[in-house]
C-alpha atoms as a printed R data frame, in Angstrom:
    type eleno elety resid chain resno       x       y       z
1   ATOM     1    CA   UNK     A     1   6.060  -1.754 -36.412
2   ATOM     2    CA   UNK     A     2   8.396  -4.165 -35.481
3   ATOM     3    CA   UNK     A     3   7.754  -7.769 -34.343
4   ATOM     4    CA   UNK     A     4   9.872  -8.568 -31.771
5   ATOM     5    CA   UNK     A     5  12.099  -7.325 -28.816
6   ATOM     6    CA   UNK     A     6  15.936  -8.823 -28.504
7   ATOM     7    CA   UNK     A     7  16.688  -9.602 -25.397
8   ATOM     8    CA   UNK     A     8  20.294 -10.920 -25.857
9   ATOM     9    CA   UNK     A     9  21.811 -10.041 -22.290
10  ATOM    10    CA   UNK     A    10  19.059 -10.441 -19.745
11  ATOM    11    CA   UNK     A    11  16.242 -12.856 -20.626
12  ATOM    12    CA   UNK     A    12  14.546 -13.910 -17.140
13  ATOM    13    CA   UNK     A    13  11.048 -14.112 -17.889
14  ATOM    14    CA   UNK     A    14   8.899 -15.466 -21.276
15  ATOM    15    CA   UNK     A    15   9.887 -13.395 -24.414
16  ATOM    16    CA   UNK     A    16   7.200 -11.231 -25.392
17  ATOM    17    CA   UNK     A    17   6.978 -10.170 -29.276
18  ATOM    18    CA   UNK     A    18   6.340  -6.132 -29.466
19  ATOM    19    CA   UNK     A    19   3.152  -4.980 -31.120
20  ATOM    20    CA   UNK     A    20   0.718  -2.173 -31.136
21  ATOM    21    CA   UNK     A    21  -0.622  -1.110 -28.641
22  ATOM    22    CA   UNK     A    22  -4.717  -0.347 -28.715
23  ATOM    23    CA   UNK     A    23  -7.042   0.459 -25.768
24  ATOM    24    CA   UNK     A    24 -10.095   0.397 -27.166
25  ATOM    25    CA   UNK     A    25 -11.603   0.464 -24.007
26  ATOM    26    CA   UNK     A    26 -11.082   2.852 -20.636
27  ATOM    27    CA   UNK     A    27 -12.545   1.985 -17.515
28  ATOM    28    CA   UNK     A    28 -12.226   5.393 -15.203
29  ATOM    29    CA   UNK     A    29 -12.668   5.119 -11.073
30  ATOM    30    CA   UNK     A    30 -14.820   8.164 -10.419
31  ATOM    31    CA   UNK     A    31 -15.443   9.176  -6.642
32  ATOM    32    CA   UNK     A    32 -15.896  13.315  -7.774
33  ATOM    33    CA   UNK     A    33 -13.061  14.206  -5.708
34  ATOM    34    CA   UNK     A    34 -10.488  16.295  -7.549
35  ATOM    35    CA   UNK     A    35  -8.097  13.768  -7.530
36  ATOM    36    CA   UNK     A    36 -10.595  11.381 -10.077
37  ATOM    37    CA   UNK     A    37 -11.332  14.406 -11.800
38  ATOM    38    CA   UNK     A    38  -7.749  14.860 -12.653
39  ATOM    39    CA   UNK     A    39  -7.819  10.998 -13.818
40  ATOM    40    CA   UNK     A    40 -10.882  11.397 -15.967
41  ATOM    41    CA   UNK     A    41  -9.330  14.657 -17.802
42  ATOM    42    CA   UNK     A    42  -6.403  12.293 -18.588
43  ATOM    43    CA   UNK     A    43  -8.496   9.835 -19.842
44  ATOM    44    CA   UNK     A    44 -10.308  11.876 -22.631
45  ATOM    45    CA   UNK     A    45  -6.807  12.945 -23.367
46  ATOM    46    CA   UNK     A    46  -6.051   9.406 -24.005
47  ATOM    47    CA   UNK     A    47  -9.210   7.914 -25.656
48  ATOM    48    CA   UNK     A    48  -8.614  11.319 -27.950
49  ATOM    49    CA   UNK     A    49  -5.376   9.122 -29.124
50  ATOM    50    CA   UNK     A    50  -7.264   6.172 -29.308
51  ATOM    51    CA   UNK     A    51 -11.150   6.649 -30.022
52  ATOM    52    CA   UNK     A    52 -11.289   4.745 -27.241
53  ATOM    53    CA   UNK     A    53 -14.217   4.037 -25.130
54  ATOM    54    CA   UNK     A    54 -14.583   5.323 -21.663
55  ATOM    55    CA   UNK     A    55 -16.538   3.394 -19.101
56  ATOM    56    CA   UNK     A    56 -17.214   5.955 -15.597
57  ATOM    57    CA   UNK     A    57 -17.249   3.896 -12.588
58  ATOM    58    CA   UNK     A    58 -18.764   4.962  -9.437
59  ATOM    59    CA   UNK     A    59 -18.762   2.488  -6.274
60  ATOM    60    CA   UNK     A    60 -20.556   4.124  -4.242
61  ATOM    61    CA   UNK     A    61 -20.530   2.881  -0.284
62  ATOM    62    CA   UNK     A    62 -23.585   3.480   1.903
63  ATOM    63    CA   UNK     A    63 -23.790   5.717   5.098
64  ATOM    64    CA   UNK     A    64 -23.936   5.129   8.662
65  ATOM    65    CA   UNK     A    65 -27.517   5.655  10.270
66  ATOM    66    CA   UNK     A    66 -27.939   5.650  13.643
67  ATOM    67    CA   UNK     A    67 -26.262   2.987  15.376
68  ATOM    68    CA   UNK     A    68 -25.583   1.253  12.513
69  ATOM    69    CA   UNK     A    69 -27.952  -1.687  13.828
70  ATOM    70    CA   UNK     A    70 -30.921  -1.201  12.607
71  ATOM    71    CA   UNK     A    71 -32.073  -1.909   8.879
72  ATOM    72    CA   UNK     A    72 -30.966   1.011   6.111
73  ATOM    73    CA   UNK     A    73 -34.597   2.281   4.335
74  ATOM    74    CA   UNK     A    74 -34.081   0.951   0.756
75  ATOM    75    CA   UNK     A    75 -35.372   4.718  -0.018
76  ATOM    76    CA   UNK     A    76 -32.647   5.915   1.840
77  ATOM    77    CA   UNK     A    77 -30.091   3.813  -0.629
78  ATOM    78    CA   UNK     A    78 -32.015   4.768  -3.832
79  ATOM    79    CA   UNK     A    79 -31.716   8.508  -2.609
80  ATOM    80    CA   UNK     A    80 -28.166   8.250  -2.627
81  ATOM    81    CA   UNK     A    81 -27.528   6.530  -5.711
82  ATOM    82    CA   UNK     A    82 -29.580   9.461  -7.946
83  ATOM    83    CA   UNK     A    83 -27.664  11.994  -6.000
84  ATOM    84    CA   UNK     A    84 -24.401  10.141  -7.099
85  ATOM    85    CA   UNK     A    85 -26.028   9.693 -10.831
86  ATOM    86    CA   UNK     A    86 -26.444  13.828 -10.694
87  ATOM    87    CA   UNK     A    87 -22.623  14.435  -9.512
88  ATOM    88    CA   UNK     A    88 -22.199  12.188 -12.671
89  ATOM    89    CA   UNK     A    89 -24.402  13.683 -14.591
90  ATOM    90    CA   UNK     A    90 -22.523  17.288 -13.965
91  ATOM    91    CA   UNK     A    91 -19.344  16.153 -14.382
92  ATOM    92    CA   UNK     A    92 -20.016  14.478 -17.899
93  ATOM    93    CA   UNK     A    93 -21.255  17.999 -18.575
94  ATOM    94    CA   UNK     A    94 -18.461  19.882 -17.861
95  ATOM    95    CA   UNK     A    95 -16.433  17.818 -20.635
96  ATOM    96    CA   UNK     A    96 -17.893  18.897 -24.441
97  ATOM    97    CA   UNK     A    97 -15.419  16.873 -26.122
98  ATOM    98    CA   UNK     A    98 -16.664  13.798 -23.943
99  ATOM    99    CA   UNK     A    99 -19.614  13.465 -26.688
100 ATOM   100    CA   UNK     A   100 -17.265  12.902 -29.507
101 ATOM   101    CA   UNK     A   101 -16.168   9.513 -27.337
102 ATOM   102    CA   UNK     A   102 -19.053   6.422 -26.754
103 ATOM   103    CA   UNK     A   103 -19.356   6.670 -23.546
104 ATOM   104    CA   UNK     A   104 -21.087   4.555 -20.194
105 ATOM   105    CA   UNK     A   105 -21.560   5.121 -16.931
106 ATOM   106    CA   UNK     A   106 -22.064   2.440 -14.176
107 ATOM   107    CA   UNK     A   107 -22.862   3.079 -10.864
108 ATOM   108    CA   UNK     A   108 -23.880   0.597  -7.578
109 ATOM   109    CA   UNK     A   109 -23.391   0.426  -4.298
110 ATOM   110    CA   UNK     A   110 -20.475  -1.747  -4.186
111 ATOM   111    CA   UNK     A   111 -16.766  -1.342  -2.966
112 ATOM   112    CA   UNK     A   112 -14.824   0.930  -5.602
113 ATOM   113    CA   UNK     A   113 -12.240  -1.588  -6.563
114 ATOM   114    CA   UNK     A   114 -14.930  -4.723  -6.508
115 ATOM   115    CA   UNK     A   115 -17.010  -2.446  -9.412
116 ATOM   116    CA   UNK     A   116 -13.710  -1.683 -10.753
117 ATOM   117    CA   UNK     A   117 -12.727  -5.262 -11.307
118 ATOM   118    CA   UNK     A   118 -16.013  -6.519 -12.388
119 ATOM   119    CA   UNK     A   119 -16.012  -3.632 -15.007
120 ATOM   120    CA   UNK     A   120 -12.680  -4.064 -16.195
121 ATOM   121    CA   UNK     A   121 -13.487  -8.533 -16.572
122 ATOM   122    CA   UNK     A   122 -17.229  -8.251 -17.749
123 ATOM   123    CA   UNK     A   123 -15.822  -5.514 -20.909
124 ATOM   124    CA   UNK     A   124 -12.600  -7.049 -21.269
125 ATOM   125    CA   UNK     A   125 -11.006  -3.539 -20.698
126 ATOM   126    CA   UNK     A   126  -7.367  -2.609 -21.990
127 ATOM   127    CA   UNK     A   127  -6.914   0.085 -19.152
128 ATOM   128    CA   UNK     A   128  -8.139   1.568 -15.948
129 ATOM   129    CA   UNK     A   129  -7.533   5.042 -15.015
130 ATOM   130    CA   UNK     A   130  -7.225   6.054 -11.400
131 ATOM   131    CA   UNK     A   131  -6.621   9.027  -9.682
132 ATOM   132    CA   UNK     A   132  -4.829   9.186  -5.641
133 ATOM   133    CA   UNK     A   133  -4.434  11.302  -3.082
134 ATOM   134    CA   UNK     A   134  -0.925  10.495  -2.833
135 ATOM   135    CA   UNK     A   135  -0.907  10.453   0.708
136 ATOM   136    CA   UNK     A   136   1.919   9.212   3.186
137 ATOM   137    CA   UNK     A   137   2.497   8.188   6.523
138 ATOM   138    CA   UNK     A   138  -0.280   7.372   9.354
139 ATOM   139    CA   UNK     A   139  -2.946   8.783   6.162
140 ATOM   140    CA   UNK     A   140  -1.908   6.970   4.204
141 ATOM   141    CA   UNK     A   141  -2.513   4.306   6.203
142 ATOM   142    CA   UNK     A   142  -6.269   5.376   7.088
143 ATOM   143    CA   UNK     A   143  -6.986   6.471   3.901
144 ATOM   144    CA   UNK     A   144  -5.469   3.496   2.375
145 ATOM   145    CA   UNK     A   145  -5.021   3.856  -1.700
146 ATOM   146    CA   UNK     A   146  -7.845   2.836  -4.189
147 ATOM   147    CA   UNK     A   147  -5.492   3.508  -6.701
148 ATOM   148    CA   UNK     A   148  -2.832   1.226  -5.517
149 ATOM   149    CA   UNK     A   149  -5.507  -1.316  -4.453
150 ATOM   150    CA   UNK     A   150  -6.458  -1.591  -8.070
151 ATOM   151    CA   UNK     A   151  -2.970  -3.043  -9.327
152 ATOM   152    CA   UNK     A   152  -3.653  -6.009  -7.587
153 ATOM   153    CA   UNK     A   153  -7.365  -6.498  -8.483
154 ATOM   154    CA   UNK     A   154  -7.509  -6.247 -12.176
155 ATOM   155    CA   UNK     A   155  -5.707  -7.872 -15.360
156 ATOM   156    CA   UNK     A   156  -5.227  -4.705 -17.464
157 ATOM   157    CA   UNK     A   157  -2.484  -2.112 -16.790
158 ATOM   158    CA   UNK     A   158  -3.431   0.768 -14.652
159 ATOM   159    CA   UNK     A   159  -2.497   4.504 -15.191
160 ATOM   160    CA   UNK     A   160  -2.187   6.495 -11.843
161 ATOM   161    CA   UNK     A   161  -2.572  10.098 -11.655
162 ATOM   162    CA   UNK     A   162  -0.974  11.665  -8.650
163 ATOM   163    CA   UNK     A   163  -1.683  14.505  -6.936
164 ATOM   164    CA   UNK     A   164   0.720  16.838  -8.930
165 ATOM   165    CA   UNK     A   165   0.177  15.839 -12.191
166 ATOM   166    CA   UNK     A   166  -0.258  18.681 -14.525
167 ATOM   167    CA   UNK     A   167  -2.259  19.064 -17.537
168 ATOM   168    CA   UNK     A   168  -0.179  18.275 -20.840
169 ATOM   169    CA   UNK     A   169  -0.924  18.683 -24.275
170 ATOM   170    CA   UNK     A   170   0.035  15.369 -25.308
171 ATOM   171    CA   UNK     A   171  -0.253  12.070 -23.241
172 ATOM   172    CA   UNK     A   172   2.385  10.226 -24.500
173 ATOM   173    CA   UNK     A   173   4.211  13.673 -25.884
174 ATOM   174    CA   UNK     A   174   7.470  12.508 -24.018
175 ATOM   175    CA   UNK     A   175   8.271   8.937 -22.334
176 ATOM   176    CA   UNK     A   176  10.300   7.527 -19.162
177 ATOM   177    CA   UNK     A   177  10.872   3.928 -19.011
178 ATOM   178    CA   UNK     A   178  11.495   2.639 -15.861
179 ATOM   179    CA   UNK     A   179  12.635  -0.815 -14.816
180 ATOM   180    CA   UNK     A   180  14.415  -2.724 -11.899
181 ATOM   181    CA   UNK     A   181  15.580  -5.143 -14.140
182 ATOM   182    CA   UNK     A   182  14.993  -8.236 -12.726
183 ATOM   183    CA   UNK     A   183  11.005  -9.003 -13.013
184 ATOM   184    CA   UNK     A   184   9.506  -5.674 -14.394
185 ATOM   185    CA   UNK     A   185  11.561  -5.981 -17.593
186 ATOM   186    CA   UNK     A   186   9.561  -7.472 -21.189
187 ATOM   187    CA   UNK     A   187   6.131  -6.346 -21.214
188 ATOM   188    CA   UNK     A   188   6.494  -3.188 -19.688
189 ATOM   189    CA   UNK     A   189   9.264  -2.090 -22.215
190 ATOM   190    CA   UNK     A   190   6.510  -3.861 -24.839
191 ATOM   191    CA   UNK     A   191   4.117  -0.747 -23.702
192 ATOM   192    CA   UNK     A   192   6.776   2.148 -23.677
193 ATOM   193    CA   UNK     A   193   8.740   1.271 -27.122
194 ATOM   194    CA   UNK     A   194   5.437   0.338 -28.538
195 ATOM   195    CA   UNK     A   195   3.504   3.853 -27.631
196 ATOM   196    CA   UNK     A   196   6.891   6.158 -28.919
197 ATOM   197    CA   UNK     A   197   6.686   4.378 -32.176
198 ATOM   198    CA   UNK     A   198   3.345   4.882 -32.405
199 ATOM   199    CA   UNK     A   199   3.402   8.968 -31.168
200 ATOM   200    CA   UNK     A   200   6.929   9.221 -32.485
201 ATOM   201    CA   UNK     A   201   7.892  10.141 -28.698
202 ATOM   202    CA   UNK     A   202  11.006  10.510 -27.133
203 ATOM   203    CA   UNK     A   203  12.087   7.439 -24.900
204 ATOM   204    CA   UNK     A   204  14.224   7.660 -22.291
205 ATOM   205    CA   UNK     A   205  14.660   4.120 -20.492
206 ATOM   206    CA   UNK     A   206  15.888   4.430 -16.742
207 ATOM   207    CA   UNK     A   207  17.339   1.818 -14.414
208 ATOM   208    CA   UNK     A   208  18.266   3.105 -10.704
209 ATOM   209    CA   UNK     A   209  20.446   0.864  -8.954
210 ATOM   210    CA   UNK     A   210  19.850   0.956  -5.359
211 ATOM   211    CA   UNK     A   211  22.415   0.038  -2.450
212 ATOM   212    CA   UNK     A   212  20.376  -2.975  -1.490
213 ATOM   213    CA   UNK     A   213  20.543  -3.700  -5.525
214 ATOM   214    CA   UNK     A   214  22.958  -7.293  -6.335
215 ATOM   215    CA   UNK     A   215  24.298  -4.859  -8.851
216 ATOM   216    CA   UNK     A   216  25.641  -2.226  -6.163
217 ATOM   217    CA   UNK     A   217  28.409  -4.940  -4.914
218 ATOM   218    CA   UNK     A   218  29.865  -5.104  -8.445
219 ATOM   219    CA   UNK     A   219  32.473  -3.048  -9.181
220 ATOM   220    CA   UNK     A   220  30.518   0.032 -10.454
221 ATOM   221    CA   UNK     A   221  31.664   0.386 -14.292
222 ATOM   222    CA   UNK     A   222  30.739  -3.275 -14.701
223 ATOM   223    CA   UNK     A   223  27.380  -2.891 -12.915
224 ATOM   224    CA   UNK     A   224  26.272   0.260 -15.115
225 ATOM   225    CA   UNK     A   225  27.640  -1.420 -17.921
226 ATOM   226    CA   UNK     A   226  25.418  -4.501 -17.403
227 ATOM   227    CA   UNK     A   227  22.773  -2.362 -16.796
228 ATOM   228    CA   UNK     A   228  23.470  -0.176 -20.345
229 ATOM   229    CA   UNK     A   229  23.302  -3.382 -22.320
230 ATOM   230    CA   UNK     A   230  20.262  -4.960 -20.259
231 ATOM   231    CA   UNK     A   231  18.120  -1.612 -21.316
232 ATOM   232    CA   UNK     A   232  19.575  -1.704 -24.796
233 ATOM   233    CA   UNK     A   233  18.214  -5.097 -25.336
234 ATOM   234    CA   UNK     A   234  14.582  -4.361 -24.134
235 ATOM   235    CA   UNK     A   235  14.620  -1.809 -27.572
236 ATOM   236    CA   UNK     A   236  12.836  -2.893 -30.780
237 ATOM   237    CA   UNK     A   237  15.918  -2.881 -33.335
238 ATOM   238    CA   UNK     A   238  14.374  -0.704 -35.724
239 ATOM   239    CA   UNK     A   239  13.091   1.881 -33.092
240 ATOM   240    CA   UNK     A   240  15.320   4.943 -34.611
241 ATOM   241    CA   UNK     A   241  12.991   4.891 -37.419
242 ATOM   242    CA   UNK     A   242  10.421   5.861 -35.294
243 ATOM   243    CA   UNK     A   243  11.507   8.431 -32.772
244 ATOM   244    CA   UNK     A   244  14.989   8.504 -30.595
245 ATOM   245    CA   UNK     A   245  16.177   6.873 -27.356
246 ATOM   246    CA   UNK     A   246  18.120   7.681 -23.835
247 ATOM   247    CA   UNK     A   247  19.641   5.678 -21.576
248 ATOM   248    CA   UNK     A   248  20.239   6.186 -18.040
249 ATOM   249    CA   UNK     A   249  21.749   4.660 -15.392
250 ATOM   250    CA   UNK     A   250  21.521   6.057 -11.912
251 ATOM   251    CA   UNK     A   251  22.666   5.386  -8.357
252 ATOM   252    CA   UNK     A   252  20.313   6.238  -5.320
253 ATOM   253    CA   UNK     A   253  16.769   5.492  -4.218
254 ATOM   254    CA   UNK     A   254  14.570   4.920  -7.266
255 ATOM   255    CA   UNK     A   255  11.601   6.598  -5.434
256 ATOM   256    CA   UNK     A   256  13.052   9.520  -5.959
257 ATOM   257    CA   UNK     A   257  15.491   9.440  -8.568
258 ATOM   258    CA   UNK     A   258  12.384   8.463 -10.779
259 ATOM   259    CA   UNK     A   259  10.684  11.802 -10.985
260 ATOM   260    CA   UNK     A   260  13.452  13.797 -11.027
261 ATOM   261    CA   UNK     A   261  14.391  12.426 -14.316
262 ATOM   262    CA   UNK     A   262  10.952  12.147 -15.297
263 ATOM   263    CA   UNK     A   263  11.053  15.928 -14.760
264 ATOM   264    CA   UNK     A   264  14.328  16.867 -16.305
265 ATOM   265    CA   UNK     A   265  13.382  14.870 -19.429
266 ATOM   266    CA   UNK     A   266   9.771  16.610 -19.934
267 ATOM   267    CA   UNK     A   267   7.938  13.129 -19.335
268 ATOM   268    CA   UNK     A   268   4.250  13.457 -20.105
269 ATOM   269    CA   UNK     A   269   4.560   9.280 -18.951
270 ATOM   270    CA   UNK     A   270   6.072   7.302 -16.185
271 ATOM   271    CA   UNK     A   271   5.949   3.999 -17.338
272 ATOM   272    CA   UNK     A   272   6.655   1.197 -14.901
273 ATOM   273    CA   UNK     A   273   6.320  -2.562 -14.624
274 ATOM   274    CA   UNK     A   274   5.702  -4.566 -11.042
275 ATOM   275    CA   UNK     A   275   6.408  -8.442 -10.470
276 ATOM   276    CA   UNK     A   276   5.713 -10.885  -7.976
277 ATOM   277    CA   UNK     A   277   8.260  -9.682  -5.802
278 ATOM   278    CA   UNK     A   278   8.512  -5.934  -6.900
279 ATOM   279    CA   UNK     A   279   8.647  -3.283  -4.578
280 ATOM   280    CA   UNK     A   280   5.631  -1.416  -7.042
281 ATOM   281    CA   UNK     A   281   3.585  -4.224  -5.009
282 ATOM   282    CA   UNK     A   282   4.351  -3.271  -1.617
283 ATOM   283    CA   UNK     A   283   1.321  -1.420  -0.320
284 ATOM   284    CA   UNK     A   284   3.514   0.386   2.726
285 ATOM   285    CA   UNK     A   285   3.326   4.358   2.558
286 ATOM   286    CA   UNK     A   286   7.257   4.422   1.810
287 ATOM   287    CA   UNK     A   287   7.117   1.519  -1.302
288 ATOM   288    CA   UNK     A   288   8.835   3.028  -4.755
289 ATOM   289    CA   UNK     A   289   5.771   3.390  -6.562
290 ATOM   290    CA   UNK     A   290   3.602   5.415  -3.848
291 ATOM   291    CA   UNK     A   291   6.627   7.717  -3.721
292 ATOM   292    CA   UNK     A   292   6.910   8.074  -7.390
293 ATOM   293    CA   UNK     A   293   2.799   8.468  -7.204
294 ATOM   294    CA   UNK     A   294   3.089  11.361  -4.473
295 ATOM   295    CA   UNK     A   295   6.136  13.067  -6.634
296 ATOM   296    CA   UNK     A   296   5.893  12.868 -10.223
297 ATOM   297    CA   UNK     A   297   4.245  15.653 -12.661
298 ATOM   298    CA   UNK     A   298   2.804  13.210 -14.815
299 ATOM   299    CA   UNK     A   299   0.798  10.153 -14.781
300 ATOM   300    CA   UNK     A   300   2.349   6.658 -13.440
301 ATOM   301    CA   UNK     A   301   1.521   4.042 -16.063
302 ATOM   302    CA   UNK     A   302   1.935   0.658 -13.972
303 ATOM   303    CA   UNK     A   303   2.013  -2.419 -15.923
304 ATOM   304    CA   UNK     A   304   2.268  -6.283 -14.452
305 ATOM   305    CA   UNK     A   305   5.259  -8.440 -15.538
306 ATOM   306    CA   UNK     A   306   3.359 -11.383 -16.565
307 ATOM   307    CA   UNK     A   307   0.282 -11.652 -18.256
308 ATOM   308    CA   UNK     A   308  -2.702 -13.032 -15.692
């Protein structure tokens, strides 16, 4: 495994030395919809890599009685909790292979990404898993995103599985890198080389540049050029021992340029890195990651620039 990423052309943010990977420990947002239960399938799949761990998290919010005014019976709360400790209870069973994992379950009334969070700080988790509707528009806006909401809450990276992710045999069987090159670079890249070595999975590292991109004003060989080298740099020297690499460059919207290549290269991975300033933070329906979220066939791995 090697120890350290060159970064010889583009080097805007601390250097981060590569290393393995290890999630130890998966925090999964359960709310029994089939959305989450896509999200805890992938899980297993993934603590089946690991041995991981796999903490089930259930926020469960109370209902509206009467006109809301009066006082809720605490009976009334307790009632609801053991009928959401049942739905967990069921869905645990349907999952045999969940027994060969250690396993807990934590459930309170609380707001889902609150019990996230304190989950994810209190067991120093290395990932959450997350499942979303992947809707758009004026539902998107009622709905709002749990999912998304989480990227913003906790300190681990989160893995998003949209609503047309299919089952694969392999969670990291094939991987797409994707970066904006200016603050989702490093650590991101740290992930993507770090889990081909490890699976001996194809790479393919992607860079879309958009027409409100710096790079679209420069003459376009010299822009995808700059682009080729800036990807080429983010790669661990002695990766070809390991497994082989791709690189693209495209020209479009990266919202949906992204799973389209994710798709054409047999992905079983998006992974993606957000900044400060990244688009992947903007919570509007029509941001890049919601639209690679409501698109791709495979999970959305979303990883923060900097460490927090």
């Amino acid at each position: 495994m090697p120890n350290t990423i060159n970064s010889t052309i583009v080097e805007r943010e601390p250097h981060l030395d590569t290393s393995e990977i290890l999630l130890r420990s998966i925090v999964v947002a359960i709310d029994f919809s089939s959305h989450s239960t896509r999200a805890f399938k992938e899980a297993i799949a993934i603590a089946r890599c690991f041995g991981s761990e796999l903490l089930l998290v259930h926020g469960a919010t109370p209902a509206v009685y009467g006109t809301g005014m009066e006082p809720v019976p605490i009976e009334c709360f307790e009632a609801e909790l053991d009928v959401a400790k049942d739905k967990m209870a069921e869905l645990i069973a349907t999952e045999p292979d969940l027994q060969a994992f250690s396993h807990k379950e934590f459930i309170a009334y609380a707001r889902p990404v609150d019990l996230v969070q304190q989950v994810v700080v209190e067991n120093k988790a290395d990932l959450v898993v997350a499942g979303s509707h992947g809707a758009r528009g004026v539902e998107r806006l009622a709905l709002g995103s749990v999912a998304e909401s989480i990227l913003s809450k906790v300190p681990c990276p989160v893995l998003i599985v949209g609503p047309h992710c299919t089952a694969k045999v392999h969670p990291f069987r094939s991987i797409l890198f994707a970066t904006d090159l200016e603050a989702t670079g490093l650590r991101s890249a740290q992930f993507a080389s770090a889990f081909a070595e490890r699976f001996h999975s194809p790479l393919t590292m992607l860079h879309v540049i958009e027409k409100k991109s710096p790079r679209s004003e420069i003459q376009p060989e010299l822009a995808e050029e700059y682009a080729r080298q800036a990807l080429s740099s983010l790669l661990p020297d002695d990766l070809a021992t390991y497994t082989t690499s791709t690189i693209k460059i495209e020209r479009g919207k990266a919202g949906e340029i992204i799973p389209k290549v994710a798709s054409s290269s047999h992905a079983s991975l998006i992974v993606a890195g957000f900044g400060p300033n990244s688009p992947l933070r903007d919570h509007s329906p029509w941001s890049t990651l919601s639209q690679v979220i409501r698109q791709a066939s495979c999970p959305v791995l979303s990883i923060r620039s900097h460490l927090v």
